[in-house]
C-alpha positions as CSV (number, residue, x, y, z in Angstrom):
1,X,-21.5,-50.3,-3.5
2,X,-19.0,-50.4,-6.5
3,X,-19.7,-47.7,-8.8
4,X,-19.1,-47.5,-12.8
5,X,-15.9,-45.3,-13.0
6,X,-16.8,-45.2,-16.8
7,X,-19.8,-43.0,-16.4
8,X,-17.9,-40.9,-13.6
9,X,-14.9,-39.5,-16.2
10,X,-14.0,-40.0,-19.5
11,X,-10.4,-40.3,-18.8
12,X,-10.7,-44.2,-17.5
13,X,-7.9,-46.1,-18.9
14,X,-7.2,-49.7,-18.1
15,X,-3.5,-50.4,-16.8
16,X,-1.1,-52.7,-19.4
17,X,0.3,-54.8,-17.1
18,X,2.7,-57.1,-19.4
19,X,6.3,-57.2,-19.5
20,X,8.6,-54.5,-20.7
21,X,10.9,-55.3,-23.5
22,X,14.3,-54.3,-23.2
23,X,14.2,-51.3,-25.4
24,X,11.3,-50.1,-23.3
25,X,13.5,-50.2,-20.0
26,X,16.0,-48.3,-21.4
27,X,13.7,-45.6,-21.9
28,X,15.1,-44.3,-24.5
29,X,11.9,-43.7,-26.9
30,X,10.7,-41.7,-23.4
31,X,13.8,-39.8,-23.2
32,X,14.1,-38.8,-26.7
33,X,10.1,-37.4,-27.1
34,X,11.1,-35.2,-23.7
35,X,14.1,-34.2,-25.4
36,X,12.2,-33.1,-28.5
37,X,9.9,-30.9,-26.7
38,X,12.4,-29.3,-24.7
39,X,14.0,-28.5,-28.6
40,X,10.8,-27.6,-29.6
41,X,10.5,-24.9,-26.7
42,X,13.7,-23.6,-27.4
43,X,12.5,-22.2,-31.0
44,X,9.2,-20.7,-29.6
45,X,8.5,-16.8,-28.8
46,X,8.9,-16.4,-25.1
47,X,5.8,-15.4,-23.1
48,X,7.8,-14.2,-19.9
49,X,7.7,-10.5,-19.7
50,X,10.7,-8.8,-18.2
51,X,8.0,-6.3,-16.1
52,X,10.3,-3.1,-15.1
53,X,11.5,-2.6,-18.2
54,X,8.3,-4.0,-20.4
55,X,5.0,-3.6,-19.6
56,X,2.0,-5.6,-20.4
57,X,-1.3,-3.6,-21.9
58,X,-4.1,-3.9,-19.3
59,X,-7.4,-5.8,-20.5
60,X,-10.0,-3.4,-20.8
61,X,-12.2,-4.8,-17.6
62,X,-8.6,-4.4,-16.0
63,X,-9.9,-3.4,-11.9
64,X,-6.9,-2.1,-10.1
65,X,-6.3,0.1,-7.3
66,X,-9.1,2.8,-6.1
67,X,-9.1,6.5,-6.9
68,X,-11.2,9.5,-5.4
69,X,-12.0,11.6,-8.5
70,X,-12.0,15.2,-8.8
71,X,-14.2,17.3,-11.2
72,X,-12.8,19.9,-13.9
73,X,-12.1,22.5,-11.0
74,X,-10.1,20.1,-8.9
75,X,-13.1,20.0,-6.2
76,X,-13.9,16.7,-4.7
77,X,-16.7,14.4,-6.2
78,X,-17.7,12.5,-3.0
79,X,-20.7,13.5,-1.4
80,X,-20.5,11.1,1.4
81,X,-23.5,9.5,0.5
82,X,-22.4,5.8,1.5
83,X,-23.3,4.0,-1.9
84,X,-20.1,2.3,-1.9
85,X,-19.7,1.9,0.8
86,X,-23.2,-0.6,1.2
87,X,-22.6,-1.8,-2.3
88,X,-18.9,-3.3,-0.7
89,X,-19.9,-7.1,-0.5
90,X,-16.3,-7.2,1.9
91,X,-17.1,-4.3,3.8
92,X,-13.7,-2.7,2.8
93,X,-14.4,0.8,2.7
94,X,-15.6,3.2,5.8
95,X,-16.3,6.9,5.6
96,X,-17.3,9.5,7.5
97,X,-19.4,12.4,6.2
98,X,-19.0,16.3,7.1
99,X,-21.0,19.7,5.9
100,X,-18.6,22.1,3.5
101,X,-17.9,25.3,5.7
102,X,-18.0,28.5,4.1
103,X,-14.8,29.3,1.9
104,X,-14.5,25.5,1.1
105,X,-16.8,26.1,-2.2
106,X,-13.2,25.8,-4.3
107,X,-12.4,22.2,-2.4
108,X,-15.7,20.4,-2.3
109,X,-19.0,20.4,-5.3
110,X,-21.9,19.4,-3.1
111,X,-22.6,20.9,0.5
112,X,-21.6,17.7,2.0
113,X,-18.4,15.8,1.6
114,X,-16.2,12.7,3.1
115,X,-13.8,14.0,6.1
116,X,-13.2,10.5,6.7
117,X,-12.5,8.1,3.6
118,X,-10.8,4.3,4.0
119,X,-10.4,1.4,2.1
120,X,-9.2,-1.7,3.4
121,X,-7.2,-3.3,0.6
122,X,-6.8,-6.8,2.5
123,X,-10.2,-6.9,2.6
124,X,-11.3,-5.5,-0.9
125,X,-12.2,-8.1,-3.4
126,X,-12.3,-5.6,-6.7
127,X,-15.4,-6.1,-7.7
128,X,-15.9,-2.5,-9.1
129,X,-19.5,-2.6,-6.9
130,X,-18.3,0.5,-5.5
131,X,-17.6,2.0,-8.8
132,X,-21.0,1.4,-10.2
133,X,-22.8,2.3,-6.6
134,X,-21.5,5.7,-7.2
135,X,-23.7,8.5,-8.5
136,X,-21.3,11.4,-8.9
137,X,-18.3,9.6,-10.4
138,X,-16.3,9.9,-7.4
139,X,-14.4,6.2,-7.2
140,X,-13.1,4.2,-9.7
141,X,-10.7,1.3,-10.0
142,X,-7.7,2.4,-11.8
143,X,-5.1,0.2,-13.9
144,X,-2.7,0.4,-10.7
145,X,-1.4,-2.9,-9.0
146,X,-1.8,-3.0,-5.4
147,X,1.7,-2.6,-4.2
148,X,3.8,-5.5,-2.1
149,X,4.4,-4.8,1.8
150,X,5.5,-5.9,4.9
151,X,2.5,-4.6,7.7
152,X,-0.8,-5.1,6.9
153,X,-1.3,-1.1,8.1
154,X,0.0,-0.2,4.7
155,X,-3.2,-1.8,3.4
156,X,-5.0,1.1,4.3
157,X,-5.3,3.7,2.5
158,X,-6.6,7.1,3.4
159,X,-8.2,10.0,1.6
160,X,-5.2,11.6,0.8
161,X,-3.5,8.4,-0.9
162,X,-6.3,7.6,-2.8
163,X,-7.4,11.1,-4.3
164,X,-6.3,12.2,-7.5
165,X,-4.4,14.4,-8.2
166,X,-5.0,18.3,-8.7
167,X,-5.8,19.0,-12.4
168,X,-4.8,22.3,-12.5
169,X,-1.6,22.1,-10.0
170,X,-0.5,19.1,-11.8
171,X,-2.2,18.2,-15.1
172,X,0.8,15.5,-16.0
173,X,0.6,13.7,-13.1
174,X,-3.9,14.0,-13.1
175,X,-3.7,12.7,-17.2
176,X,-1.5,9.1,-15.9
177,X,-3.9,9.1,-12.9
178,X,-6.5,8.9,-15.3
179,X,-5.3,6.4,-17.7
180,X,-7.3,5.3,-20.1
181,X,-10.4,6.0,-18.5
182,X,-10.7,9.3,-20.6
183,X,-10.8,7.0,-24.4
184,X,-12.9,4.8,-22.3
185,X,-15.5,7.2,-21.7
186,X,-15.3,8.8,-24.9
187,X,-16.5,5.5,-26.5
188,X,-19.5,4.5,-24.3
């Protein structure tokens, strides 16, 4: 029954088990090598961002929070087509689809659109499956953090909280809603 810890890990060491001299219990040689990395430390860039005032640059793969995209136009990309929302290995999002009536040519590209849109961000794992389920470029993860709250209902977010916003009404706030998606795209 007694197995070889030698061929378990590498890290075996056998335990000295004789007597400490008197310099040793002082634990002084112990106490000066801690005190010499602690100097060390002292001398060495810091790596702890102060985040409200300094920001760190996002990683290129960076998946954040979800955004409803809008063409040129400011009309809606989703079709409703349910790509994403089977591509979800969580099961996070739900939609519902309705037709476009007539006079809603200006809000919506494609005959059919999502009246209902939901994404569960408790459950979401941000795998960007949704993202690349999507044939009209109508979702994409962002370089947003999920916000910090209190009631899991403010997990949910709607339509309205995840769509972009209008190009035309407000083109500043549309370009930071975009990020760096636009030099993204560009390059690939």
């Amino acid at each position: 029954m007694g197995v070889n810890m030698q061929a378990l890990t590498s890290r075996l060491k056998q335990v000295d088990r004789r007597k400490m001299s008197f310099i040793e219990r002082l634990y002084l040689v112990a106490i000066f090598k801690g005190m010499m990395i602690t100097f060390m430390h002292m001398f060495k860039k810091k790596p702890t961002i102060n985040y409200p005032e300094k920001t760190r640059p996002f990683s290129p793969v960076f998946r954040g929070l979800h955004i409803l995209n809008r063409d040129e136009e400011g009309r809606e990309n989703c079709t409703a087509c349910g790509l994403c929302a089977v591509a979800c290995p969580a099961e996070a999002i739900t939609m519902e689809a309705a037709e476009r009536q007539t006079g809603e040519e200006n809000l919506y590209r494609e005959e059919k659109y999502a009246a209902k849109y939901e994404i569960n961000m408790l459950r979401c794992i941000f795998c960007g499956l949704c993202e690349e389920a999507c044939p009209k470029d109508a979702i994409y993860l962002s370089e947003t953090f999920a916000p910090a709250d209190y009631q899991r209902k403010q997990f949910i977010y709607n339509k309205g909280e995840l769509l972009i916003p209008h190009p035309k009404e407000d083109p500043e706030a549309y370009k930071k809603a975009l990020g760096n998606r636009v030099k993204r795209e560009s390059i690939n």
